[in-house]
Structure formats: C-alpha cells, structure tokens
C-alpha positions as CSV (number, residue, x, y, z in Angstrom):
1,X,104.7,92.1,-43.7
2,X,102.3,90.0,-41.8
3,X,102.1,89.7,-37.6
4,X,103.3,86.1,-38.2
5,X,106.1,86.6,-40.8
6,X,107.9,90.2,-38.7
7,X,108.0,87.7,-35.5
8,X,109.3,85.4,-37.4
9,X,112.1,87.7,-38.2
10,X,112.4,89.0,-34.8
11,X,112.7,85.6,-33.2
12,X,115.7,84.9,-35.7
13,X,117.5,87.8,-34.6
14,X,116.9,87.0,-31.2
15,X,118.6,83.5,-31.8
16,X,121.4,85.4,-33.8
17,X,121.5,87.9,-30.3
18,X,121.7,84.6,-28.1
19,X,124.2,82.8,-30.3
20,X,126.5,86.1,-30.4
21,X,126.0,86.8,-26.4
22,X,127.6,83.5,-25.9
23,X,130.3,83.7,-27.9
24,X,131.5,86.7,-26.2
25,X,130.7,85.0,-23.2
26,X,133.5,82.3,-23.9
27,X,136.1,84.8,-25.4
28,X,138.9,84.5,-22.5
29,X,138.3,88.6,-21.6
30,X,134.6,89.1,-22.8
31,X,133.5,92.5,-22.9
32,X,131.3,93.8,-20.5
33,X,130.2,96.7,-22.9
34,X,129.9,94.2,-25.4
35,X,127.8,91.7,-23.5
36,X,125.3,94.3,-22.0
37,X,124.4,96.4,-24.8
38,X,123.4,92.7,-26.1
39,X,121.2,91.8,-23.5
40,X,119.7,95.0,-24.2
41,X,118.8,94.7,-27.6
42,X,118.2,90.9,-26.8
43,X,115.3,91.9,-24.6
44,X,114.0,94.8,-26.6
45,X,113.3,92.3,-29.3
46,X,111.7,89.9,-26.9
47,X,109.2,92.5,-25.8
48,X,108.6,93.6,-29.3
49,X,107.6,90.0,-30.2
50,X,105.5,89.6,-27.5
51,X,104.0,93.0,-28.1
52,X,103.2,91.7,-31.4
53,X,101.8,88.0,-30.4
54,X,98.9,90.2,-28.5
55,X,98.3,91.5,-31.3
56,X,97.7,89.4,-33.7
C-alpha cells in the first residue's frame, strides 16, 4: 500500500472516529469511558498520518 493510499485510509477512519465521538456526545448520558478512549485513538491516527505525510 502506497504513502498516499494508507493516509487515505487513516483519514477515513479518522472521519468515522469524529462522526462516532459526536454521536456519543449527543446521547442524553454519554460515556465518559466511551468518549475518551476515542479521542485517544482519534489522535493516535492523526499523528500516524502526519507521521506518514513527512514521509512521503
């Protein structure tokens, strides 16, 4: 898989990260568990794309 085509991928699961975070945002008792372990993995894909922009 190319630079270009793996942060592809990893920007689409970043959208499906953001677009999950907010639902559970709006649920009337969101999860705090929930919602953290989300950013989490929302910003470990971040730097993993950006890792891989300086790379390629």
């Amino acid at each position: 898989m190319s630079y270009e085509a793996r942060i592809n991928s990893l920007k689409s699961r970043h959208a499906r990260l953001d677009a999950r975070l907010f639902d559970e945002d709006r649920r009337p008792l969101p999860d705090a568990g929930t919602i953290r372990r989300l950013k989490l993995e929302k910003l470990r894909v971040k730097e993993e794309i950006e890792r891989l922009a300086r790379l390629g």
